[in-house]
C-alpha positions as CSV (number, residue, x, y, z in Angstrom):
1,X,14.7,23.2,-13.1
2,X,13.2,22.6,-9.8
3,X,15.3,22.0,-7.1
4,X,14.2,21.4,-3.6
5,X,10.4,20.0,-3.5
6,X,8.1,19.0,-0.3
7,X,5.8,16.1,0.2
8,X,2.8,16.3,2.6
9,X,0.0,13.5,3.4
10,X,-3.5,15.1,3.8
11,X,-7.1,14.0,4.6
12,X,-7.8,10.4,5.9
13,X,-5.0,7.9,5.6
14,X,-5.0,5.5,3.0
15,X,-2.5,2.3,2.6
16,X,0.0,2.3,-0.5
17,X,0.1,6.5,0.8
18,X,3.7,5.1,1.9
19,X,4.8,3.7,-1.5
20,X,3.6,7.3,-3.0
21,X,5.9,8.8,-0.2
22,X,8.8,6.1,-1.6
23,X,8.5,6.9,-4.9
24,X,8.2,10.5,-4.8
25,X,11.5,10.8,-2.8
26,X,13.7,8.6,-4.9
27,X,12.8,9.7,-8.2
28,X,13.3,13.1,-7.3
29,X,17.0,12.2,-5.7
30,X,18.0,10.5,-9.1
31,X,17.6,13.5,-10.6
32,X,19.4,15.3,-8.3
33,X,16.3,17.6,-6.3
34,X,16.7,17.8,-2.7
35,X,13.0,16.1,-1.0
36,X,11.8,17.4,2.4
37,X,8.9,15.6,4.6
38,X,6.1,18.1,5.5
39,X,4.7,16.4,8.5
40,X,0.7,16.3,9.5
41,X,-0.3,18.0,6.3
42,X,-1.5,21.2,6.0
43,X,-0.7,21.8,9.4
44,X,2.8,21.2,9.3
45,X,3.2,23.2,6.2
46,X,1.7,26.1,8.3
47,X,3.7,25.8,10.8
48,X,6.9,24.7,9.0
49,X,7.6,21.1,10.4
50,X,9.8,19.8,8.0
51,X,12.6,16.8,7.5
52,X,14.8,16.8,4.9
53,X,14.9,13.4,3.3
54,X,17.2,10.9,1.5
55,X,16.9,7.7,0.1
56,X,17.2,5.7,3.7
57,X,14.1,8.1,4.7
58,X,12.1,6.0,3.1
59,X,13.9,2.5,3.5
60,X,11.2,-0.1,5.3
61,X,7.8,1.6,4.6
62,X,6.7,-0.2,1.1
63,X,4.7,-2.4,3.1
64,X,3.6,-0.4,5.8
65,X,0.0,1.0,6.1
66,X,-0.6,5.0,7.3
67,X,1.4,7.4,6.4
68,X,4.9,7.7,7.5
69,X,4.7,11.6,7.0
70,X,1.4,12.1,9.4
71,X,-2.3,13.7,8.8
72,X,-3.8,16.5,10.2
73,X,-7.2,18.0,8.9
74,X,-6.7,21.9,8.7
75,X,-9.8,23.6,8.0
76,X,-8.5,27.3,8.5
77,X,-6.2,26.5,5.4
78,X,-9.3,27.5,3.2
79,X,-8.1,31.4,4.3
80,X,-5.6,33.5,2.4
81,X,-4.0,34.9,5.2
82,X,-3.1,31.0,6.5
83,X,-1.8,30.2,2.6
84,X,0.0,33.3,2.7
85,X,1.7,31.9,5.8
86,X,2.4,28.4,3.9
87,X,4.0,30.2,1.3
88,X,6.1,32.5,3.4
89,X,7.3,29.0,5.4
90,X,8.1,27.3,1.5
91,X,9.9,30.5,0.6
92,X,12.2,30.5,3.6
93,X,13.2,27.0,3.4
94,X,14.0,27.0,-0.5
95,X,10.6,24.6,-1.2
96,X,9.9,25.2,-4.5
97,X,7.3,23.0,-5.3
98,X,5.0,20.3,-3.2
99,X,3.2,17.0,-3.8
100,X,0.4,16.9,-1.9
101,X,-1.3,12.9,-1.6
102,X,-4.9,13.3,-0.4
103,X,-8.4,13.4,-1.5
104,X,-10.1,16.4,-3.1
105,X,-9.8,18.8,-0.2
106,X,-6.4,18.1,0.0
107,X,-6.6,19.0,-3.9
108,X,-8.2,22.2,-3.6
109,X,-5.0,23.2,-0.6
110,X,-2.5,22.1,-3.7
111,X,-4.4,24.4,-6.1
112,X,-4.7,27.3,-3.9
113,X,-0.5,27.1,-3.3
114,X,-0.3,26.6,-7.6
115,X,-2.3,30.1,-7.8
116,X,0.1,31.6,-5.3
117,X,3.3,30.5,-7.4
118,X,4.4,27.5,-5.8
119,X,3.8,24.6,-7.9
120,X,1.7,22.0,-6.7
121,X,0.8,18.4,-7.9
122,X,-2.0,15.6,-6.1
123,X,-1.9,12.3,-6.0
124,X,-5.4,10.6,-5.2
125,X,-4.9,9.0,-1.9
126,X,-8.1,7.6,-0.1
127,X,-9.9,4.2,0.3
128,X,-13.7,5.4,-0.7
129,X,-12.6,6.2,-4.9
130,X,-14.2,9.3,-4.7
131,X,-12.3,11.3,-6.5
132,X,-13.1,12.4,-10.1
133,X,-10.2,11.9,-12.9
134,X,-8.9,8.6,-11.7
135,X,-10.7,5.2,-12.7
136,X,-8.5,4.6,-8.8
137,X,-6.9,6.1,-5.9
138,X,-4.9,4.6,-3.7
139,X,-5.5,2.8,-1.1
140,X,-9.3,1.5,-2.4
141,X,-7.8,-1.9,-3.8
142,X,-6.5,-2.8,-0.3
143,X,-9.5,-1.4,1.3
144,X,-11.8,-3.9,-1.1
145,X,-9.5,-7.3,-0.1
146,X,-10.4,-6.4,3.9
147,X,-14.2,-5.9,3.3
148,X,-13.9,-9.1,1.2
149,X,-12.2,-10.7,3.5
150,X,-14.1,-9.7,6.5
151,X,-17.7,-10.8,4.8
152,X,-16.2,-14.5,3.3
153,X,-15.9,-14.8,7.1
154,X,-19.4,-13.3,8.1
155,X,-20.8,-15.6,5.5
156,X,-19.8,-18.5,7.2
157,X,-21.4,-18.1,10.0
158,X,-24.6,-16.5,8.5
159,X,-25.6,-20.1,7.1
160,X,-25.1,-21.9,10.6
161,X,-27.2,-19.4,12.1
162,X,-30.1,-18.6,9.2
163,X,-28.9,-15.3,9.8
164,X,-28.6,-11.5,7.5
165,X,-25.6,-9.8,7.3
166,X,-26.0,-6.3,7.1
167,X,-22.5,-5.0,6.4
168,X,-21.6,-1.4,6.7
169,X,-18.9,-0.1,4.3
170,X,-17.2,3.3,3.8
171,X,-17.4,5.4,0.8
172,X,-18.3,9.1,1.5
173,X,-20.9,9.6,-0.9
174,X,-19.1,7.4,-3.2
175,X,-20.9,3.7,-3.5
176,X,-17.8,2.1,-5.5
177,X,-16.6,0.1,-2.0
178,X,-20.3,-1.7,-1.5
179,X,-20.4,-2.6,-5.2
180,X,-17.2,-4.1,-5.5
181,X,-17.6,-5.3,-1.9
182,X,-21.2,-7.0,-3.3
183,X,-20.1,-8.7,-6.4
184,X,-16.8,-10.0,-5.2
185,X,-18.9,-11.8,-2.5
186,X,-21.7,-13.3,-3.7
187,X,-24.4,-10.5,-1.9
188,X,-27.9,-10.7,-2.2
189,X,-28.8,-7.1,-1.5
190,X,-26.4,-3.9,-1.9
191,X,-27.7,-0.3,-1.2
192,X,-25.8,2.9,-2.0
193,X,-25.5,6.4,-2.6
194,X,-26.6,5.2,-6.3
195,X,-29.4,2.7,-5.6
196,X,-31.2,4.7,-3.4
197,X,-32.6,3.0,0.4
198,X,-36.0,1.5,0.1
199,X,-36.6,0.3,3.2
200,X,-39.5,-1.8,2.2
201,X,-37.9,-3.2,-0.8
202,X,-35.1,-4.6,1.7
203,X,-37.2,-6.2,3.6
204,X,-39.5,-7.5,0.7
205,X,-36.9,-9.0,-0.9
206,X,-35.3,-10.5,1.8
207,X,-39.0,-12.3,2.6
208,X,-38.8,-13.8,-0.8
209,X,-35.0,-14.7,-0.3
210,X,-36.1,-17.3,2.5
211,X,-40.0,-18.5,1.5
212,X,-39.4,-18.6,-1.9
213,X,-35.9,-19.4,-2.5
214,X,-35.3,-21.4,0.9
215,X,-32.2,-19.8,1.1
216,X,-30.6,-20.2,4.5
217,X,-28.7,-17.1,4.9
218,X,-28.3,-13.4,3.2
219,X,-25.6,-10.5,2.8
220,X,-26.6,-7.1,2.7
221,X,-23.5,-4.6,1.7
222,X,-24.7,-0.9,2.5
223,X,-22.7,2.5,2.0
224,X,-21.7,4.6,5.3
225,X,-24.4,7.7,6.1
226,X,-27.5,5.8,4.1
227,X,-29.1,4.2,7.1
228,X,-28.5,3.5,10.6
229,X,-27.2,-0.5,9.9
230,X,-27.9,-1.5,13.6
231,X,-31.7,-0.4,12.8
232,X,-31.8,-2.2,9.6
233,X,-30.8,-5.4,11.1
234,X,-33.3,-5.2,14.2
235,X,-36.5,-4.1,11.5
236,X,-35.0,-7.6,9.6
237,X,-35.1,-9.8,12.7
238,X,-39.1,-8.2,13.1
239,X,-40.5,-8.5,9.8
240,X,-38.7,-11.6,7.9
241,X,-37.4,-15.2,8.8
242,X,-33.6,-14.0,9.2
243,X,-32.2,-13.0,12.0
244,X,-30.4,-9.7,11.7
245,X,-26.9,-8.8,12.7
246,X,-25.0,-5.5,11.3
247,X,-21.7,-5.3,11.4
248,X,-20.1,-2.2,11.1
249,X,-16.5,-2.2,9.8
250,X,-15.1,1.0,10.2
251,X,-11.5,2.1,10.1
252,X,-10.4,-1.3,10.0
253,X,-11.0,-0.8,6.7
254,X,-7.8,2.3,6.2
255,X,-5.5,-0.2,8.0
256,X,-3.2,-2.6,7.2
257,X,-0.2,-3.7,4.6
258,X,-1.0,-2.3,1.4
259,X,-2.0,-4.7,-1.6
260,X,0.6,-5.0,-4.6
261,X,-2.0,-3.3,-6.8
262,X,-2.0,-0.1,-4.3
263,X,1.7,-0.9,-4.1
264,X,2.4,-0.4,-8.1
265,X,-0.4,2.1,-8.5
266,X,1.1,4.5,-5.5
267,X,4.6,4.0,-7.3
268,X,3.9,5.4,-10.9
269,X,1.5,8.1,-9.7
270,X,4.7,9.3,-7.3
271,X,6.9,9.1,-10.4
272,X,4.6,10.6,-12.9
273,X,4.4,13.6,-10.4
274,X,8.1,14.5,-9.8
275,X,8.0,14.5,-14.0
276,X,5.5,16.7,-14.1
277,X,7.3,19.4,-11.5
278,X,10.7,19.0,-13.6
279,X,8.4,20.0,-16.3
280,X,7.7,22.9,-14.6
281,X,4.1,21.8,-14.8
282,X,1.8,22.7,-11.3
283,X,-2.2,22.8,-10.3
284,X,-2.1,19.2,-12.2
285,X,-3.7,15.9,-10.1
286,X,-2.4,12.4,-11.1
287,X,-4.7,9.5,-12.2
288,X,-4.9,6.3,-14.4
289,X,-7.1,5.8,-16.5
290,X,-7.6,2.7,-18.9
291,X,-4.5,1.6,-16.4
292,X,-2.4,4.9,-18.3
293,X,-1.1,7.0,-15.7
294,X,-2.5,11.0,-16.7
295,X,-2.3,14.1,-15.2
296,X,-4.7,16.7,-15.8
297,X,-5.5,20.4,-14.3
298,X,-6.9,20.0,-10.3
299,X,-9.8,22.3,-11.9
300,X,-11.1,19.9,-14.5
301,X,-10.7,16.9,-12.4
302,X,-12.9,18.2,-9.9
303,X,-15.7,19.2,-12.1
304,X,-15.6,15.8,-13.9
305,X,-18.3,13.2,-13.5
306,X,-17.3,10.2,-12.0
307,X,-17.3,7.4,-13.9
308,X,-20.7,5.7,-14.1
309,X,-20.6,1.9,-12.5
310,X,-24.1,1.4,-13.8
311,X,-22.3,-1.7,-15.6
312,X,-21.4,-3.0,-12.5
313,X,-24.9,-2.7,-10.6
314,X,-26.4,-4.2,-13.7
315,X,-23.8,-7.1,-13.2
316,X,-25.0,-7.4,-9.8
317,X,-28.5,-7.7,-10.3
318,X,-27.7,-10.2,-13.1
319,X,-25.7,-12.1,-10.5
320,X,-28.3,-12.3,-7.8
């Protein structure tokens, strides 16, 4: 029976990482295992900044955005000598065990520790749902409702202004924000890490979108790292009737309270990890699935595909 267990916050911040945080510590105090707060990640595990917690710990942060525990990137954690030094800092505090809430670096850290004999289990915290073995992390609901939210509003004044939109969303490689962002608002154009940029296409289309179709404004939803968006927007103000703007969200996008969805989904992936410890089980992720919360080994979940959204592009084109 484990007995003591840690809980660190790695990688970018991601709202509903605080509800993980909640869960994790109270279902491991009804059953009777002491919780300690590893702050700044990987870091703090290195150099042993820890808080023993109880159930007031985590009083007041459900709603809260971050994470309560901090997040430091740690890049030298990737050497053996630097886990060695985790591990020696686990062993002389009685840590026995760690959930580690993160993306897939933050996985790879937990699976390193597992292979060195402290049992580790991840929770998929990040707002870009790029990590394989979850249909969702946490923290991409809430992320979706504030790019929603923020092109409803830069629709509005688009058609006053026979004006294109070219909003930039995050991602990482991972499109699943721009499509979701695209349906959910009506856009005419969305490029990603899965549709390929075709400049010329763009631009094309968005000709036909105000000669043919008379249409008095447009929305273009784009993934981060696939073009310069400023440079989009000016080639759109030369070569079509639209006038182009790009707005760039940014980490507005990691902020704020999280949504209930990110709420619920942070809570059972917290509790479905402190059962898996008590089982003595380690090098396991969390992740839902056909809304079931699974756990399955950090190995296989990192060599998985990620699920195709080929329905939903096909959706969107249907839509346009």
């Amino acid at each position: 029976m484990v007995r003591k267990i840690g809980i660190l916050t790695s990688g970018g911040d991601a709202p509903g990482m605080n509800a993980a945080i909640r869960a994790v510590t109270r279902v491991a105090l009804a059953n009777g295992i002491e919780v300690v707060g590893i702050r700044d990640g990987y870091r703090g595990l290195v150099e042993g900044t820890f808080e023993a917690y109880s159930k007031t710990s985590v009083s007041d942060i459900l709603d809260r955005g971050g994470t309560k525990l901090g997040s430091a990137r740690l890049p030298e954690f990737k050497d053996p000598e630097v886990q060695e030094m985790a591990v020696n800092q686990l062993k002389a505090n009685g840590i026995e065990a760690i959930v580690v809430i993160g993306g897939d670096g933050s996985y790879r850290g937990a699976q390193a520790l597992t292979k060195l004999g402290i049992n580790c289990i991840g929770i998929p915290g990040t707002i870009d749902n790029d990590i394989p073995g979850t249909d969702f992390t946490i923290g991409f609901d809430t992320a979706l409702r504030t790019c929603v939210d923020a092109v409803d509003k830069l629709r509005d004044t688009s058609s006053s202004h026979h004006r294109c939109s070219v909003v930039e969303v995050m991602g990482n490689r991972c499109g699943d924000l721009a499509v979701y962002t695209a349906v959910s608002c009506g856009a005419e154009i969305v490029v990603s890490p899965e549709t390929g940029y075709d400049e010329l296409d763009i631009l094309e289309k968005l000709r036909y979108l105000d000669t043919a179709v008379h249409k008095n404004h447009a929305i273009v939803i784009i993934s981060e790292k696939i073009t310069d968006a400023d440079g989009l927007a000016r080639k759109i103000s030369q070569n079509t009737g639209f006038s182009g703007r790009a707005t760039v969200l940014g980490h507005i996008q990691r902020g704020g309270s999280p949504s209930p969805t990110d709420r619920i989904l942070a809570s059972r992936m917290g509790e479905k990890a402190v059962d898996l410890l008590m089982n003595d089980i380690g090098g396991h992720c969390v992740g839902i699935i056909d809304n079931k919360i699974i756990s399955m080994p950090i190995d296989e979940a990192l060599n998985r595909p990620k699920a195709s959204r080929k329905h939903l592009y096909r959706l969107f084109d249907r839509l346009i």
